[in-house]
Biopython code that builds the backbone (N, CA, C, O; Angstrom):
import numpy as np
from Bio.PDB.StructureBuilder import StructureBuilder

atoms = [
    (1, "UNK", "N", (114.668, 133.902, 178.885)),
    (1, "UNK", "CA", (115.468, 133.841, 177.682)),
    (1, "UNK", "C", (114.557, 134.101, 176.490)),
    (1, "UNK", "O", (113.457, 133.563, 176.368)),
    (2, "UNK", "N", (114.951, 134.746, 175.837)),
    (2, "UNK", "CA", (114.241, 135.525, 173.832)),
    (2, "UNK", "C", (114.465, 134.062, 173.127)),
    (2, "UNK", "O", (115.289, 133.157, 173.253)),
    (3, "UNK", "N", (113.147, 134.330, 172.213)),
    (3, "UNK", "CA", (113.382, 133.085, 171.209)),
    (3, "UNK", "C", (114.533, 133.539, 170.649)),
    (3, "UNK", "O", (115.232, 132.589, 170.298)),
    (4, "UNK", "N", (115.015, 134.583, 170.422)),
    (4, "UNK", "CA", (116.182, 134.968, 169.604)),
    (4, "UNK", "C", (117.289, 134.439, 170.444)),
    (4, "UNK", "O", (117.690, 133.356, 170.019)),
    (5, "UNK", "N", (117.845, 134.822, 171.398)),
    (5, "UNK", "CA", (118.564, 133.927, 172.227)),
    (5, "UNK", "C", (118.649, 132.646, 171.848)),
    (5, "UNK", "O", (119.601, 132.112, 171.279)),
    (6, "UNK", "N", (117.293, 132.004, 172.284)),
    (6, "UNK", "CA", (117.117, 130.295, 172.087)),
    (6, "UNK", "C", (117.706, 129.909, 170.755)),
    (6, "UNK", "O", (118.548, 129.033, 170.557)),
    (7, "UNK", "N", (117.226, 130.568, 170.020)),
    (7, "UNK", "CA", (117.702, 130.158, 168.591)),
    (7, "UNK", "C", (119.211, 130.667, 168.280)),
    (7, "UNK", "O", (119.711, 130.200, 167.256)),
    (8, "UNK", "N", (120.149, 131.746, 169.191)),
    (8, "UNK", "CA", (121.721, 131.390, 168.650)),
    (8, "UNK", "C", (122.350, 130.416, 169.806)),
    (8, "UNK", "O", (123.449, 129.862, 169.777)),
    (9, "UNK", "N", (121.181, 130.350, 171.007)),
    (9, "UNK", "CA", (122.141, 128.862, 171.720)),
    (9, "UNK", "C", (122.048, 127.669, 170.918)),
    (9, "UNK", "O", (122.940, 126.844, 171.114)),
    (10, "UNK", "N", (121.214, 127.404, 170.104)),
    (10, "UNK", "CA", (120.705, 125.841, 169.669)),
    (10, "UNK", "C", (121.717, 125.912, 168.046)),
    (10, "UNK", "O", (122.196, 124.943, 167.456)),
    (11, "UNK", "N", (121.784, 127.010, 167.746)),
    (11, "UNK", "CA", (122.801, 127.011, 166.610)),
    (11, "UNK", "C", (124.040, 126.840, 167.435)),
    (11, "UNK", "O", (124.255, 125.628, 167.427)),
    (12, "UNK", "N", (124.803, 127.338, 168.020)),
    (12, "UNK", "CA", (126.300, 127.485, 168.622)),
    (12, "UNK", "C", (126.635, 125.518, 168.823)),
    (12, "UNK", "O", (127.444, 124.728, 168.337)),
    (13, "UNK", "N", (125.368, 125.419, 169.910)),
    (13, "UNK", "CA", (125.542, 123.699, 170.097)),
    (13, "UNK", "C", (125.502, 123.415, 168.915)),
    (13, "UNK", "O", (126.680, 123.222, 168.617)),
    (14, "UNK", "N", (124.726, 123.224, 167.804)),
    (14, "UNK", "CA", (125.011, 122.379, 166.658)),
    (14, "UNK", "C", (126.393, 122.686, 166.059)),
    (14, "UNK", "O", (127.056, 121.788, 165.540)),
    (15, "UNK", "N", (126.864, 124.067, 166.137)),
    (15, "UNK", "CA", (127.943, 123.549, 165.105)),
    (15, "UNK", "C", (129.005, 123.019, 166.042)),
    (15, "UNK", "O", (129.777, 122.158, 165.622)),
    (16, "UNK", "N", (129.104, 123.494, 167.343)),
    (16, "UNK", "CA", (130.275, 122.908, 168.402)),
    (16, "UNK", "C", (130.299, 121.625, 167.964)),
    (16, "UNK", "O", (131.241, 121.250, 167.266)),
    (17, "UNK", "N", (128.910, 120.468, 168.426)),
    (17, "UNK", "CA", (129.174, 119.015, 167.975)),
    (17, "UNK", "C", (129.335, 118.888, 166.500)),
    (17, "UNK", "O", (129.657, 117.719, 166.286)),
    (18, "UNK", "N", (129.285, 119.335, 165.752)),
    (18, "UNK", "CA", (129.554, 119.616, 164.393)),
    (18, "UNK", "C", (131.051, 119.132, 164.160)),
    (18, "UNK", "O", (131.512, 118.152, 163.575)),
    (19, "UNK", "N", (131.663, 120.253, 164.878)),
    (19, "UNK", "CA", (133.083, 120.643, 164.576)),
    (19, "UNK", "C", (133.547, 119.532, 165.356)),
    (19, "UNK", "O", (134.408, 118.948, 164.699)),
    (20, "UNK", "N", (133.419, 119.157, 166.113)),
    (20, "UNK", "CA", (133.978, 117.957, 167.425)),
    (20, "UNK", "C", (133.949, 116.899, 166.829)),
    (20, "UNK", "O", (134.772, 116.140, 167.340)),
    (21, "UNK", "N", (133.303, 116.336, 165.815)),
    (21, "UNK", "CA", (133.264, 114.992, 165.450)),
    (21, "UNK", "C", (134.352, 114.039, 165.295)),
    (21, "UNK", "O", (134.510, 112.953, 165.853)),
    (22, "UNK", "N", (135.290, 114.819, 164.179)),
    (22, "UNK", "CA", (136.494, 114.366, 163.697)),
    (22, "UNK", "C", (137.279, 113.838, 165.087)),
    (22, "UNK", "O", (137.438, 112.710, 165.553)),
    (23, "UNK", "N", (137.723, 115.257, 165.562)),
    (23, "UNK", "CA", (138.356, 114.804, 167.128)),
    (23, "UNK", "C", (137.928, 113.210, 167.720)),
    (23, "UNK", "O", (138.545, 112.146, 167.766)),
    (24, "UNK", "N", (136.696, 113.594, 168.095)),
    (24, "UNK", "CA", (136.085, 112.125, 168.586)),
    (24, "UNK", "C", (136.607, 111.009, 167.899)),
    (24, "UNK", "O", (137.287, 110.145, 168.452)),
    (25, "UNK", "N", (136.316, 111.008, 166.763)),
    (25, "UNK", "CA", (136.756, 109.539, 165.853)),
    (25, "UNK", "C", (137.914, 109.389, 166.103)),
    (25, "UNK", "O", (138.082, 108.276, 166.601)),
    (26, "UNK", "N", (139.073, 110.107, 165.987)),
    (26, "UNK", "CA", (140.623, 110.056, 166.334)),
    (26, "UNK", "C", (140.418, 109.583, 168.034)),
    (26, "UNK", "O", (140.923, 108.546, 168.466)),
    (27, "UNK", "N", (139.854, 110.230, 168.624)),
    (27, "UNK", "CA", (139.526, 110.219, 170.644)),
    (27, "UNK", "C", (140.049, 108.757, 170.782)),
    (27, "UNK", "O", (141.004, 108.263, 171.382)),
    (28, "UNK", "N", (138.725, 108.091, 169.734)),
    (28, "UNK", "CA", (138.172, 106.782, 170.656)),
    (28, "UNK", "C", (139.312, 105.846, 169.932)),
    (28, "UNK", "O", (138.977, 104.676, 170.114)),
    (29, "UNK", "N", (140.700, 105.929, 169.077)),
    (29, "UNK", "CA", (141.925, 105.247, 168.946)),
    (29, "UNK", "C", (143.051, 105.998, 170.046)),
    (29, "UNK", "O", (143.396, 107.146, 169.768)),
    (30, "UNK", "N", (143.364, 105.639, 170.731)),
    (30, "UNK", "CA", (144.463, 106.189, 171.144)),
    (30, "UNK", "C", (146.047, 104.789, 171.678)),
    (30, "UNK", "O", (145.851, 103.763, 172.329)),
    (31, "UNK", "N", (147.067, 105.137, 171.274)),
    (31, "UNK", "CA", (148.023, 104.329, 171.980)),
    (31, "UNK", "C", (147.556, 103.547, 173.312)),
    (31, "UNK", "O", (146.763, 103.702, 174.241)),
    (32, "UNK", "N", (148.328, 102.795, 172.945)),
    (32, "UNK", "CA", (147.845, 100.819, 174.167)),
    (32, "UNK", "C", (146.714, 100.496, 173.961)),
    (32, "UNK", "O", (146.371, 99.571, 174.698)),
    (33, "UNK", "N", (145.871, 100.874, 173.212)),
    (33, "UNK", "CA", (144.460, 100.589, 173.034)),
    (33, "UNK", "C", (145.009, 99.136, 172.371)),
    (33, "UNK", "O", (145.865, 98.853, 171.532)),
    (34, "UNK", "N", (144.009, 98.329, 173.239)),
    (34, "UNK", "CA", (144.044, 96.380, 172.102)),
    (34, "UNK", "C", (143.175, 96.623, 171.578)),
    (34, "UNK", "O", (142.091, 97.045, 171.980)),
    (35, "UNK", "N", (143.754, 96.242, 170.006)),
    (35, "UNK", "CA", (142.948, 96.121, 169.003)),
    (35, "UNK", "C", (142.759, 94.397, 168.848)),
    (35, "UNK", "O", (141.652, 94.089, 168.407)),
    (36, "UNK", "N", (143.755, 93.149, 169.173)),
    (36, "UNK", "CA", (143.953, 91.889, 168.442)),
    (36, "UNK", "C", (144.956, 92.162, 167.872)),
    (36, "UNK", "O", (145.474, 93.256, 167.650)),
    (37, "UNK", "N", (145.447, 90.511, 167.458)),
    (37, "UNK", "CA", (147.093, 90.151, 167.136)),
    (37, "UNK", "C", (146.129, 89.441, 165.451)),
    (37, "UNK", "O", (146.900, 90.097, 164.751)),
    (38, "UNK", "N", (145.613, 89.048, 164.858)),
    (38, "UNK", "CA", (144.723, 88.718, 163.911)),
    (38, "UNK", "C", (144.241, 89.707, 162.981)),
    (38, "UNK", "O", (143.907, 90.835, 163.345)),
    (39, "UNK", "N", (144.198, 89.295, 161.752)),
    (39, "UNK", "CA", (143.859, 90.538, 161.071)),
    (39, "UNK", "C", (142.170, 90.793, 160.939)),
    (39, "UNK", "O", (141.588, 91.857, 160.729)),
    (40, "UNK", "N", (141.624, 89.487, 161.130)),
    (40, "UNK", "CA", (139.762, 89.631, 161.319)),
    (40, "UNK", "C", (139.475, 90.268, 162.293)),
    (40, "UNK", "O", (138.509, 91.030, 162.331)),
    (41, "UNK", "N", (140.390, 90.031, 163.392)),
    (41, "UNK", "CA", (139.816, 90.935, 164.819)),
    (41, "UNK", "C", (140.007, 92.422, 164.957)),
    (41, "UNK", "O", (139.471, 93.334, 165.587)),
    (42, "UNK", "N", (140.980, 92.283, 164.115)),
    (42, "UNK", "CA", (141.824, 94.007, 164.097)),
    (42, "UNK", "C", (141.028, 94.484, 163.303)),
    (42, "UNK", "O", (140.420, 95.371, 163.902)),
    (43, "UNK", "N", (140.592, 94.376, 162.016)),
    (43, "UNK", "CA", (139.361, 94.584, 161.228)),
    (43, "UNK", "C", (138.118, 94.814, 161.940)),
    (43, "UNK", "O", (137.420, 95.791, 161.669)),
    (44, "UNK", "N", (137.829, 94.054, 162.750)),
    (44, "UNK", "CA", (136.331, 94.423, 162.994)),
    (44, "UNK", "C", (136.532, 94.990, 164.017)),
    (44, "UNK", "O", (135.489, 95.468, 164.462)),
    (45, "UNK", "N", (137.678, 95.236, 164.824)),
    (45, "UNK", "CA", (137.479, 96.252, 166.276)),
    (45, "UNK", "C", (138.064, 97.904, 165.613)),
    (45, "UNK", "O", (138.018, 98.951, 166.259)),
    (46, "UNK", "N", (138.613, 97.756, 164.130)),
    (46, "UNK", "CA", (138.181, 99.382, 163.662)),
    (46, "UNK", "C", (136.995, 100.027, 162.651)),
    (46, "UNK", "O", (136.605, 101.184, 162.498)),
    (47, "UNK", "N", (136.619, 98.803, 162.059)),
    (47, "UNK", "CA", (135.485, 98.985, 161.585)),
    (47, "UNK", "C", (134.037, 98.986, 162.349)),
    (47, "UNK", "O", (133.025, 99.513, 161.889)),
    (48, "UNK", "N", (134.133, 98.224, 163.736)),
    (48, "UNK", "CA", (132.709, 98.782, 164.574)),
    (48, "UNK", "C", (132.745, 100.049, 165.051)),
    (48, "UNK", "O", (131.714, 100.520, 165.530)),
    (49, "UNK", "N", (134.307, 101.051, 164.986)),
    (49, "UNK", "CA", (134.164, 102.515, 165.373)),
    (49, "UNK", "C", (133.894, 103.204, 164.308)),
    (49, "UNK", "O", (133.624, 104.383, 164.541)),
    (50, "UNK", "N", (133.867, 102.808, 162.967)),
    (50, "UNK", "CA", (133.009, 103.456, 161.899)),
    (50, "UNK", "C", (134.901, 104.107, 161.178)),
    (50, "UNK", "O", (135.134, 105.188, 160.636)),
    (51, "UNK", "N", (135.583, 103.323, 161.378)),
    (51, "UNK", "CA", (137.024, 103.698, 160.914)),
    (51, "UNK", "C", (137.129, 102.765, 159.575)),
    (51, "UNK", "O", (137.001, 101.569, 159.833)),
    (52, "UNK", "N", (137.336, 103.076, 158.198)),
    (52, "UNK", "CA", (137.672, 102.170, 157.077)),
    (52, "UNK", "C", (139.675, 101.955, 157.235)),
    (52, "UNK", "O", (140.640, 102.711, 157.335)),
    (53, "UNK", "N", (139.451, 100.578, 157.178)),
    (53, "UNK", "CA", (140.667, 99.727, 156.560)),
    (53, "UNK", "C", (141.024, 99.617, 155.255)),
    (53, "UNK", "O", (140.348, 98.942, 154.479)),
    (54, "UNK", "N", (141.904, 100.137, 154.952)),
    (54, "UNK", "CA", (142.768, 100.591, 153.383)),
    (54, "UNK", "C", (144.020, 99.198, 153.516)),
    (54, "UNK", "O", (144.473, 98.890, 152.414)),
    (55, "UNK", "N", (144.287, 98.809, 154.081)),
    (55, "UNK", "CA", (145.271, 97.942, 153.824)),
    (55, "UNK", "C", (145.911, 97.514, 155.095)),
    (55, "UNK", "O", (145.691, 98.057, 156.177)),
    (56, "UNK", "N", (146.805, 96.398, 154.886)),
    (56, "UNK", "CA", (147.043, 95.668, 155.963)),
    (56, "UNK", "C", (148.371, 94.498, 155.709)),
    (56, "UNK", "O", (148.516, 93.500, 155.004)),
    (57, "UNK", "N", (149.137, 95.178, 156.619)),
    (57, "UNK", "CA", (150.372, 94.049, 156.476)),
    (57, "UNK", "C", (151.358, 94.204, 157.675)),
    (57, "UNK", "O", (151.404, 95.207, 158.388)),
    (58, "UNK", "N", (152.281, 92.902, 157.841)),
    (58, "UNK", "CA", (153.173, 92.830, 158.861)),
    (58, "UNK", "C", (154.317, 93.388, 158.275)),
    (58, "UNK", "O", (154.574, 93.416, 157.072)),
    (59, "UNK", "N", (154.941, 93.802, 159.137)),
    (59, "UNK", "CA", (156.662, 94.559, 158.470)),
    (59, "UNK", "C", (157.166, 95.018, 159.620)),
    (59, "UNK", "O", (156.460, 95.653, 160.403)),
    (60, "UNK", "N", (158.359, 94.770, 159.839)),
    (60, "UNK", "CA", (159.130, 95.329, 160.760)),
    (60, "UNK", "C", (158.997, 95.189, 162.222)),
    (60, "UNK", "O", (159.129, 95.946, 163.184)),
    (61, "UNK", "N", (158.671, 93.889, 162.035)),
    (61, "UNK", "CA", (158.211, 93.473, 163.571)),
    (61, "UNK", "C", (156.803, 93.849, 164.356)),
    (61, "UNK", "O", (156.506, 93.639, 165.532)),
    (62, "UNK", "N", (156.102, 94.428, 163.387)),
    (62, "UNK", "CA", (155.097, 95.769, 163.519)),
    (62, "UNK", "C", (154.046, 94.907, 162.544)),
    (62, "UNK", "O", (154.520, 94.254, 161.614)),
    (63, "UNK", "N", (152.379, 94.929, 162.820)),
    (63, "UNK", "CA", (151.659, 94.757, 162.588)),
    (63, "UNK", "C", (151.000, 96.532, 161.807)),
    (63, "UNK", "O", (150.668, 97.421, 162.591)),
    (64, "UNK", "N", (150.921, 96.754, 160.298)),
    (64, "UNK", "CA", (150.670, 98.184, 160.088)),
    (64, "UNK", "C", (149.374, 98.166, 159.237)),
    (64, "UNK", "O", (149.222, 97.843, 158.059)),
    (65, "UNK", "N", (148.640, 98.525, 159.997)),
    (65, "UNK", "CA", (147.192, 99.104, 159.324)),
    (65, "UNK", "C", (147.298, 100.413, 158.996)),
    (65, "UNK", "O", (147.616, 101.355, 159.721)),
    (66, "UNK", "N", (146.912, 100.399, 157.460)),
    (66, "UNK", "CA", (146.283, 101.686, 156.975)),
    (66, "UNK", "C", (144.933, 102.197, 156.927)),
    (66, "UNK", "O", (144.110, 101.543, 156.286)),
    (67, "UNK", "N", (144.539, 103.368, 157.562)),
    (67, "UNK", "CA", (143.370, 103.740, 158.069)),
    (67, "UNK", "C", (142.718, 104.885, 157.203)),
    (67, "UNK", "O", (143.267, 105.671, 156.432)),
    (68, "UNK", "N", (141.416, 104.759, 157.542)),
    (68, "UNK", "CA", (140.847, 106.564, 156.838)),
    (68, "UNK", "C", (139.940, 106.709, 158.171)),
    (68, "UNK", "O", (139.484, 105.734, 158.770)),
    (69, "UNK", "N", (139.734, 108.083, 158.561)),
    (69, "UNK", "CA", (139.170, 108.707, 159.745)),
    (69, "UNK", "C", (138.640, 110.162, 159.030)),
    (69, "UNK", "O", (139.175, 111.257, 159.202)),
    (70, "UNK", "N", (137.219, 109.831, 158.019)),
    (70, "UNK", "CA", (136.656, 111.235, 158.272)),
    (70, "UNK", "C", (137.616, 111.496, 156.894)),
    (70, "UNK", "O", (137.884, 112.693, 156.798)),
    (71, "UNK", "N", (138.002, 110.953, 156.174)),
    (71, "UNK", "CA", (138.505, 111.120, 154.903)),
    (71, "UNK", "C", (140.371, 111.401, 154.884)),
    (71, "UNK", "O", (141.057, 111.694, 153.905)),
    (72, "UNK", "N", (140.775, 111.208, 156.175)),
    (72, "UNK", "CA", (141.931, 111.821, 156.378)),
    (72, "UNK", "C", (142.771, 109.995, 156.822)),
    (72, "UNK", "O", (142.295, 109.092, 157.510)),
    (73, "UNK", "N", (143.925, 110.051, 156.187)),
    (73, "UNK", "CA", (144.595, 108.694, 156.081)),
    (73, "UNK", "C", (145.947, 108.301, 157.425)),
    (73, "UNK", "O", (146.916, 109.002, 157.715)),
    (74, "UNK", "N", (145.587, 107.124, 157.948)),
    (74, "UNK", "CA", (146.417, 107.504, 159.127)),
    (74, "UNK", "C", (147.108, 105.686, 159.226)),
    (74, "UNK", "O", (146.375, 104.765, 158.863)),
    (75, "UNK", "N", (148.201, 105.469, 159.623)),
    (75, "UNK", "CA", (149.017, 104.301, 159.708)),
    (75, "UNK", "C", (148.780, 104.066, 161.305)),
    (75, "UNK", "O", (149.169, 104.809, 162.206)),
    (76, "UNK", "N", (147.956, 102.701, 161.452)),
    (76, "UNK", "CA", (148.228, 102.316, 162.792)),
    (76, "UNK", "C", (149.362, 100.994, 162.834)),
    (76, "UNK", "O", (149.479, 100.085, 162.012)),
    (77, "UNK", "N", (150.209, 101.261, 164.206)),
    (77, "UNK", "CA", (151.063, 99.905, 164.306)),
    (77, "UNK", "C", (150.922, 99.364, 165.198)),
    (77, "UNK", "O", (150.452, 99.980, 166.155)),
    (78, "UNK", "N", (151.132, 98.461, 165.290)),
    (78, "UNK", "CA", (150.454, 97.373, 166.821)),
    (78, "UNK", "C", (151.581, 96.635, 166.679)),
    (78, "UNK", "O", (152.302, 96.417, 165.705)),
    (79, "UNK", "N", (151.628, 96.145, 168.262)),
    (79, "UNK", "CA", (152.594, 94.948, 168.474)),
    (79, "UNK", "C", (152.396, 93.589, 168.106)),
    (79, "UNK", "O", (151.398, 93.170, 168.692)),
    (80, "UNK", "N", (152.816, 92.891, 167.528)),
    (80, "UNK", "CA", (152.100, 91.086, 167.007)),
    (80, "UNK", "C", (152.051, 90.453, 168.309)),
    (80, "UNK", "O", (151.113, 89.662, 168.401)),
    (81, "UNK", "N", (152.819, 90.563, 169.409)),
    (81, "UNK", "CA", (152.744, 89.662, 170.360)),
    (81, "UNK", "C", (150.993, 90.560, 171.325)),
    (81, "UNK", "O", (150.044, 89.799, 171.516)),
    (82, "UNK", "N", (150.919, 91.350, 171.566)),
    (82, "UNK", "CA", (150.468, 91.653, 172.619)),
    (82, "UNK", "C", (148.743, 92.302, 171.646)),
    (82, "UNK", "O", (147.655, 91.998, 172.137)),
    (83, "UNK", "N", (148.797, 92.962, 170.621)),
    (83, "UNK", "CA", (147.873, 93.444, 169.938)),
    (83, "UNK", "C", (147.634, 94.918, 170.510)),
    (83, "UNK", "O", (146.529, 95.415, 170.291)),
    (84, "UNK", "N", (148.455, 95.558, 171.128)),
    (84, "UNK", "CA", (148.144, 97.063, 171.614)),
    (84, "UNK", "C", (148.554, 97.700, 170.485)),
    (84, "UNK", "O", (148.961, 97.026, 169.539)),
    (85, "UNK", "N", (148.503, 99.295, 170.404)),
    (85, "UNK", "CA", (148.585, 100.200, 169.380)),
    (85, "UNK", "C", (150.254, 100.554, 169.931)),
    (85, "UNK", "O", (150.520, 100.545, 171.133)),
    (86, "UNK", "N", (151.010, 100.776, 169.162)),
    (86, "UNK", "CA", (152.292, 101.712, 169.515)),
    (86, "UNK", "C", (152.176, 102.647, 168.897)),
    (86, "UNK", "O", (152.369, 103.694, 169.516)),
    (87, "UNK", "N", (151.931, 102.726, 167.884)),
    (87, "UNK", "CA", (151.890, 104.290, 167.256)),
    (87, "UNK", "C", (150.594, 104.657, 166.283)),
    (87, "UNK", "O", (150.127, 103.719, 165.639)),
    (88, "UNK", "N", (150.085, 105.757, 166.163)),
    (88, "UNK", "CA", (149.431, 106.244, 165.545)),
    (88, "UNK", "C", (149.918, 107.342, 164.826)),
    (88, "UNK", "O", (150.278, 108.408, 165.325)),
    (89, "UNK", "N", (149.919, 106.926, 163.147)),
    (89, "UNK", "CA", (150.822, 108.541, 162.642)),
    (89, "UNK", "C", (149.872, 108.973, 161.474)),
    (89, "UNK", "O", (149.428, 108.082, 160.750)),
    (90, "UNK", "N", (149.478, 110.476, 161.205)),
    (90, "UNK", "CA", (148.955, 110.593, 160.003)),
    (90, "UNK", "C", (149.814, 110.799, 159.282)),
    (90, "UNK", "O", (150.897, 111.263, 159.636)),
    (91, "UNK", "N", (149.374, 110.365, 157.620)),
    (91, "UNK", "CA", (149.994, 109.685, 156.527)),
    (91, "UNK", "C", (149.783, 111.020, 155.692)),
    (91, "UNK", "O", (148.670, 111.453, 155.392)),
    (92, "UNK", "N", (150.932, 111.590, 155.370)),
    (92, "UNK", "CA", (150.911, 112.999, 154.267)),
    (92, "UNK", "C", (150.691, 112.312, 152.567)),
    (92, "UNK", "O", (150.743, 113.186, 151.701)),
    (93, "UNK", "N", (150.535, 111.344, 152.218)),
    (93, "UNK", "CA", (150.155, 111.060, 150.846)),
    (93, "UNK", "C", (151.453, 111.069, 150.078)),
    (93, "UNK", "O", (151.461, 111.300, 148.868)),
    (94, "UNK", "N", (152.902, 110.742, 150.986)),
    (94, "UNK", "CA", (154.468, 110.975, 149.794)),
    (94, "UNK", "C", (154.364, 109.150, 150.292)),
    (94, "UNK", "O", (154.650, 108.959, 151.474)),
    (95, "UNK", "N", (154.157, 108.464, 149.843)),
    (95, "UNK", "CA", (154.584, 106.776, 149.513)),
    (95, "UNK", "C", (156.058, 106.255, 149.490)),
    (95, "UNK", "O", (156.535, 105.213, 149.939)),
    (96, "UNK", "N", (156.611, 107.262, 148.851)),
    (96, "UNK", "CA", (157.732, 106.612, 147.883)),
    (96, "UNK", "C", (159.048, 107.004, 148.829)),
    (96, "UNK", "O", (160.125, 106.686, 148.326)),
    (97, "UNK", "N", (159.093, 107.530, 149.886)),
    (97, "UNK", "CA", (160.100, 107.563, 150.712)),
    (97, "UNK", "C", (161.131, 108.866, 150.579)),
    (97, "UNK", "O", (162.074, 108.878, 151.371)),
    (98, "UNK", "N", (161.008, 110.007, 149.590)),
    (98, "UNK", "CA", (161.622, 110.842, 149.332)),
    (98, "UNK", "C", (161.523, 112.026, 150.243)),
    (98, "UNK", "O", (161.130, 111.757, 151.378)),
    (99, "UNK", "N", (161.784, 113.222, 150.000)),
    (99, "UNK", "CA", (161.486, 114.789, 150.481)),
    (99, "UNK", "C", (160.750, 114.930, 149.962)),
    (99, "UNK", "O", (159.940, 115.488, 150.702)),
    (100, "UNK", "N", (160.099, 114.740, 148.478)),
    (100, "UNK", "CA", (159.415, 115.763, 147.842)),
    (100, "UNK", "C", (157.847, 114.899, 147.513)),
    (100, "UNK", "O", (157.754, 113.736, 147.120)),
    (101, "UNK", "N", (156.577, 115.963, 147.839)),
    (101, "UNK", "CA", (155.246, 115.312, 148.149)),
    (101, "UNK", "C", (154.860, 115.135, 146.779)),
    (101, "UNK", "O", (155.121, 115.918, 145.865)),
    (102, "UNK", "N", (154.053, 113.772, 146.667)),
    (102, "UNK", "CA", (153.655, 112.859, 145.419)),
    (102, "UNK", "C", (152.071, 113.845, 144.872)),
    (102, "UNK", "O", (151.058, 113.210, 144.580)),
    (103, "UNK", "N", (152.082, 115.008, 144.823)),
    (103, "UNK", "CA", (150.845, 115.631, 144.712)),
    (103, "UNK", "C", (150.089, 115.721, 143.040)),
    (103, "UNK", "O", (148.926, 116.038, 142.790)),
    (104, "UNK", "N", (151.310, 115.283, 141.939)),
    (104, "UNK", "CA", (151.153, 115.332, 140.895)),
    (104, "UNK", "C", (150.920, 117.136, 140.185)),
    (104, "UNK", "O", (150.221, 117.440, 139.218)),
    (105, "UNK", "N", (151.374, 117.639, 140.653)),
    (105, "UNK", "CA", (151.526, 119.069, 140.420)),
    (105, "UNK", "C", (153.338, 119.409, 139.548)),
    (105, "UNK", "O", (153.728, 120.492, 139.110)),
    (106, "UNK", "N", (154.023, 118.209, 139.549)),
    (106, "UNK", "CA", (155.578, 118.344, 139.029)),
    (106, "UNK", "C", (156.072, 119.381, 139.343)),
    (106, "UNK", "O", (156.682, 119.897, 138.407)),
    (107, "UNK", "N", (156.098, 120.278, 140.813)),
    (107, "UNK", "CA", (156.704, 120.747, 141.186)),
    (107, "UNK", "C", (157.203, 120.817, 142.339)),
    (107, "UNK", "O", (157.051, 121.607, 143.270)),
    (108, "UNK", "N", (158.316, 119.170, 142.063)),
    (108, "UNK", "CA", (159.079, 118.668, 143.281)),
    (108, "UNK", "C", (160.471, 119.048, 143.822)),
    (108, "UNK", "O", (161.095, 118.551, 144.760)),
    (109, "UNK", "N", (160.908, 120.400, 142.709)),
    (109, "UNK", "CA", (162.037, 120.726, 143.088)),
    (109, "UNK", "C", (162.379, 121.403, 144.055)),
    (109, "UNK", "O", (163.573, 121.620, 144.265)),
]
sb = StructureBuilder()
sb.init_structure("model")
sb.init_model(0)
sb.init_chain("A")
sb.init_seg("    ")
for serial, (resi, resn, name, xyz) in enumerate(atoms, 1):
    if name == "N":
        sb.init_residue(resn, " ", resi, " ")
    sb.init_atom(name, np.array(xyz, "f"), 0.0, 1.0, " ", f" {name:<3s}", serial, name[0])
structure = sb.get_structure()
């Protein structure tokens, strides 16, 4: 093998794991995963995967953490009785419950 070779295999691997990262961070949450029925435990079993906690509350029978992954915002829900994940959804940034996205651009028509 050419150092020239060597040197576009060792680039290709860097950016592959490069590009893979994000994936991974999303990987290692997936549905039924136990997180805890507690909000300290649920806290520190997404913050030792390097995941930030934005907020946190019960509603709807549903335990709902708000997440950031890699700068991108995602709602986890867990069951209160059991502490598994039921859903994982990413969060488009509209809050307020409408059709039209909260982007501050005023052009929601």
């Amino acid at each position: 093998m050419t150092l020239w070779t060597k040197s576009k295999l060792t680039t290709l691997t860097a950016a592959i794991a490069v590009a893979s990262v994000p994936v991974v961070a999303l990987a290692a949450l997936q549905e039924g995963d136990t997180l805890g029925t507690g909000e300290a435990t649920i806290r520190a079993a997404l913050e030792a995967q390097g995941i930030e906690v934005t907020a946190f509350e019960t509603e709807d029978d549903e335990i709902e953490v708000e997440i950031v992954i890699d700068g991108a915002p995602y709602e986890v829900a867990l069951s209160p009785e059991t502490g598994k994940i039921i859903e994982i959804e990413a969060e488009d940034g509209d809050d307020d419950g409408d059709d039209h996205d909260d982007d501050d651009d005023d052009n929601d028509d």
